[in-house]
C-alpha positions, 0 to 999 in steps of 0.5 A: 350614488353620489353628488356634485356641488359647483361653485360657480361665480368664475367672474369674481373666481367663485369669491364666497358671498352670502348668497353663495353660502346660502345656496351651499347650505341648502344644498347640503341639506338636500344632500343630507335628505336623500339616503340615495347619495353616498359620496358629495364631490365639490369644486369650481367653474372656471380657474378657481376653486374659491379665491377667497371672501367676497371682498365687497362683502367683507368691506362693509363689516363692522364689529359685529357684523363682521363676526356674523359674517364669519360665523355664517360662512363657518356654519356652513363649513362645519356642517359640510365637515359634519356630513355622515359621507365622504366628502371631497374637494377637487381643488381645481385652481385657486383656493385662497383664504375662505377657498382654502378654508372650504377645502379644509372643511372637507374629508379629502383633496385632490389639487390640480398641478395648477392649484394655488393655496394660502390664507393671505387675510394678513395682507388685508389686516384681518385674520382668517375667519372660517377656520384657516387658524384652526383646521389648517394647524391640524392638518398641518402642524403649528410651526407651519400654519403659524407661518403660512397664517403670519406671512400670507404666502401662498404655496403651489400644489406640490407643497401642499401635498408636501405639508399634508395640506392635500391628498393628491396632485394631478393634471389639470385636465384628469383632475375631475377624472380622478376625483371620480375614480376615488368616489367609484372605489368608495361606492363600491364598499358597504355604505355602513362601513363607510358611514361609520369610518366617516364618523370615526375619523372626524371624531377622532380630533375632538376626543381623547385616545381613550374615549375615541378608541371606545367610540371606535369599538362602539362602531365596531359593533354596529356595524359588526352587527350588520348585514352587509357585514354578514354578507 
């Protein structure tokens, strides 16, 4: 009932290249494709989550293709924020720069004691490129993500659950175990609920209360509408 996604370049610490998005993006499309999968767990092989863009890759931008490269990577993000089921993150070591804006684009992180998170593309003159000046002000408010983007600073796992960033820290070794845990308790409710809250939440940083309260009642109704309600 639900998937695994790996990221698995632990030699370059899963670092995201194009062919890495590539993959990704496919992969949720047969996700999306197959109504059997109700829940996608993402993490990394290896000490790493994502430490970052590819820096190879990234040397060779210029301009334009530099806004490419972000807006591919981008795309994908979004359309891994955009799944119609729950996404989590388990953010098994290093989630830097493009790592920790991967772990932002999903609806919910669970951190290893030994997580290290940052967007540290300051160090490297640029600036962050998949949404780390974006989501991450959301998550965690503009004072503190004005600071973590302006100094590069990198936090441990403890802070982020601290600022919001994450949801949950655990033991290296039970990090997975518990990921599974929250997939099986949300297995266990309608898949319609589900999908609907899924929907309501995400939408709710793109509207205004008044206009997110009337999707909500919408939701409401068609799920109130249900069978699964019914039973």
């Amino acid at each position: 009932g639900f998937a695994i996604i790996t990221l698995n370049r632990p030699d370059k610490l899963n670092a995201l290249n194009h062919q890495l998005f590539s993959e990704l993006d496919k992969a949720i499309t047969i996700i999306e494709l197959d109504a059997d999968i109700r829940a996608l767990l993402l993490t990394g092989e290896g000490k790493a989550f994502a430490a970052g863009a590819d820096i190879k890759e990234l040397n060779a931008c210029d301009e334009l293709s530099g806004k490419h490269f972000s807006e591919f990577g981008s795309n994908v993000m979004t359309r891994l924020e955009s799944m119609k089921i729950p996404v989590i993150a388990a953010v098994n070591g290093f989630a830097l720069g493009g790592g920790c804006e991967l772990a932002m684009s999903c609806h919910i992180r669970y951190a290893s004691q030994s997580a290290k998170f940052g967007q540290p593309e300051v160090n490297l003159g640029i600036l962050p490129g998949y949404g780390g000046t974006q989501r991450l002000t959301r998550l965690v408010g503009q004072a503190k993500a004005m600071e973590l983007n302006l100094t590069g600073d990198l936090i441990n796992a403890d802070e982020a659950k601290n600022i919001g960033l994450v949801n949950e820290v655990y033991e290296d070794t039970v990090l997975i175990e518990k990921s599974l845990a929250l997939i099986d308790k949300i297995l266990s409710k309608s898949p319609i609920s589900i999908g609907a809250i899924v929907e309501s939440v995400r939408i709710s940083t793109k509207l205004s209360l008044k206009d997110g309260l009337e999707y909500e009642s919408k939701k409401f109704g068609e799920v109130g509408g249900s069978q699964d309600f019914k039973e």
